[in-house]
N, C-alpha and C positions, 0 to 999 in steps of 0.2 A: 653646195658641196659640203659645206659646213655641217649641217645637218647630220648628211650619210656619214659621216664623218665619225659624229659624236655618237652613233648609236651604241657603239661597241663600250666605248669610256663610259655612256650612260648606262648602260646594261650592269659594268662592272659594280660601277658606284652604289645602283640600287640596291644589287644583290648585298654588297659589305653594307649596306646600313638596315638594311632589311631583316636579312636572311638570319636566325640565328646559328651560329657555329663557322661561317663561312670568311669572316675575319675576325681577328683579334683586338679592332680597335674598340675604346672603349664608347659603349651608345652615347655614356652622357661627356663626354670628352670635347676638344674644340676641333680635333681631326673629324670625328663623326659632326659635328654642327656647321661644320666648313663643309663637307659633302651633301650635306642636307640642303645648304641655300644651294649649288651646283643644280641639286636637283628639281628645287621650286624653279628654279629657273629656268629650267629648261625645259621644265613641263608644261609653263605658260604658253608656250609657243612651239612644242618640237612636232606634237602630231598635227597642229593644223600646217604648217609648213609642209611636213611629210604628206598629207591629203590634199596639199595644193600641186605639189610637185607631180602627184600619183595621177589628179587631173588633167592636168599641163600633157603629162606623157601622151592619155591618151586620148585626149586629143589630138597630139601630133600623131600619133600611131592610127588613128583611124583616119584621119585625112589624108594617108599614105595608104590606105588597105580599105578591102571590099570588109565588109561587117563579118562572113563565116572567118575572114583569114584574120581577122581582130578575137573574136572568138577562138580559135585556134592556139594563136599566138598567148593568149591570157592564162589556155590553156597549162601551155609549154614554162611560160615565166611566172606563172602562180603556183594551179595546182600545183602538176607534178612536184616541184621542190617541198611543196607543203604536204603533200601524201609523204614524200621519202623523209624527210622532217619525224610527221609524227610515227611514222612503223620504225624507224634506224636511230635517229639523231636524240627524238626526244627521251626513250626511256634510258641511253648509257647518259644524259643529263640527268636525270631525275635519280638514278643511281648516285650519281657522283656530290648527290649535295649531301649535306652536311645533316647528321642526326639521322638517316637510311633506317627503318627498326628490318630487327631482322638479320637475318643471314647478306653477308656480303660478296658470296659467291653470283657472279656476273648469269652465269647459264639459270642458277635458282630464280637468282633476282628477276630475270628476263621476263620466268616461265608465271612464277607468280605474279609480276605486273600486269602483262597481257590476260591471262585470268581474271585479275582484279577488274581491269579495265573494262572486260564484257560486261562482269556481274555489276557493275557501278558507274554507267554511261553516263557523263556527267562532270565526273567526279575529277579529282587528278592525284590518285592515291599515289604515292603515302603521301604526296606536301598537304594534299586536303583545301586546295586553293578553289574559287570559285567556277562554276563551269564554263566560264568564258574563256580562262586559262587551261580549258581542254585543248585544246592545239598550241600549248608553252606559248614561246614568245611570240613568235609567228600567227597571232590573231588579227594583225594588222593586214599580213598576207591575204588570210582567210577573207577578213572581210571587203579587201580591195577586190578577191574573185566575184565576189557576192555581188558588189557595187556594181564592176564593170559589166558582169553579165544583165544584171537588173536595169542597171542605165542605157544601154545600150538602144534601145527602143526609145526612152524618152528623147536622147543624142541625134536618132534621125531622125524623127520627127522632128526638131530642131534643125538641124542640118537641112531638111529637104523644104521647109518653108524657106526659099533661096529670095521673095521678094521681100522680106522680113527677116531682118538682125536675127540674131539667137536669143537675145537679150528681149525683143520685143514680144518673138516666138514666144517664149515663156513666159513673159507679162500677158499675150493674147491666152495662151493656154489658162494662167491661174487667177483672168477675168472669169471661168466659170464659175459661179456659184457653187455647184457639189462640189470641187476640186478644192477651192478654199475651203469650204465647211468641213473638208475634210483632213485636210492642211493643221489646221487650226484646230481640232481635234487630236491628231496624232500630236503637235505643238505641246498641248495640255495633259496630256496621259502618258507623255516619253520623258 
């Protein structure tokens, strides 16, 4: 619970030591150097916890539901929050930070964003942050959809080897030779 908890506090903290314009403390100060270990700290450990807990779910959630109604459901509690995310929520965010160039009319800023955004898939104009940071904060989201959908097949084939653990299931699975060589390949190149 801790976790869900601090995402909000941690959100805030990175933005004021981050972001320029967004606080007024000073970078090299001991208020910004106190927030700084906050945030090594919690970085060590805040997304695998959050990627354990996201697995824990669901696998309760599919042990409780047929595989379309997990599907479904990932639907309901991913995407759509993350489609209305990034068409509503993310661009009056990206307005609202700090150094905006340009005109500060809301309906301008809207019209030019979206614009921006066809001509430059990728991108995340104006901040100019990496494209991973094209769906803002909510990548985490995105690629939980990604996972769950992707995983989902490898889960029952696990799942349905019923005379074999899941644990074994998968040590039988990645005794194949192509599957490790290819294991160990992505290993090396990711």
């Amino acid at each position: 619970m801790l976790v869900i908890f601090n995402l909000v506090p941690y959100h805030v903290v990175w933005m004021m030591t981050r972001i320029d314009g967004f606080s007024h403390i000073p970078k090299d100060g001991l208020g910004a150097s106190l927030l700084n270990y906050y945030l090594v700290f919690f970085a060590i450990w805040h997304m695998a916890l959050l990627f354990f807990l996201a697995g824990a779910t669901a696998h309760i959630s599919l042990s409780r539901r047929r595989p379309m109604e997990y599907l479904v459901e990932r639907v309901k509690r991913l995407l759509v929050p993350l489609i209305f995310f990034m068409i509503v929520l993310y661009p009056l965010m990206v307005y609202f930070l700090p150094g905006l160039p340009g005109s500060r009319s809301l309906s301008d800023y809207s019209l030019r964003f979206w614009l921006q955004c066809l001509r430059t898939p990728g991108s995340n104009w104006p901040v100019g942050r990496p494209a991973i940071h094209a769906w803002g904060h909510l990548w985490f989201v995105a690629y939980l959809f990604v996972i769950s959908v992707i995983g989902l097949p490898l889960w029952l084939y696990l799942r349905n080897r019923r005379h074999v653990s899941p644990t074994g299931g998968l040590l039988t699975l990645c005794e194949k030779k192509g599957l490790m060589i290819f294991l160990i390949f992505l290993k090396q190149n990711g």
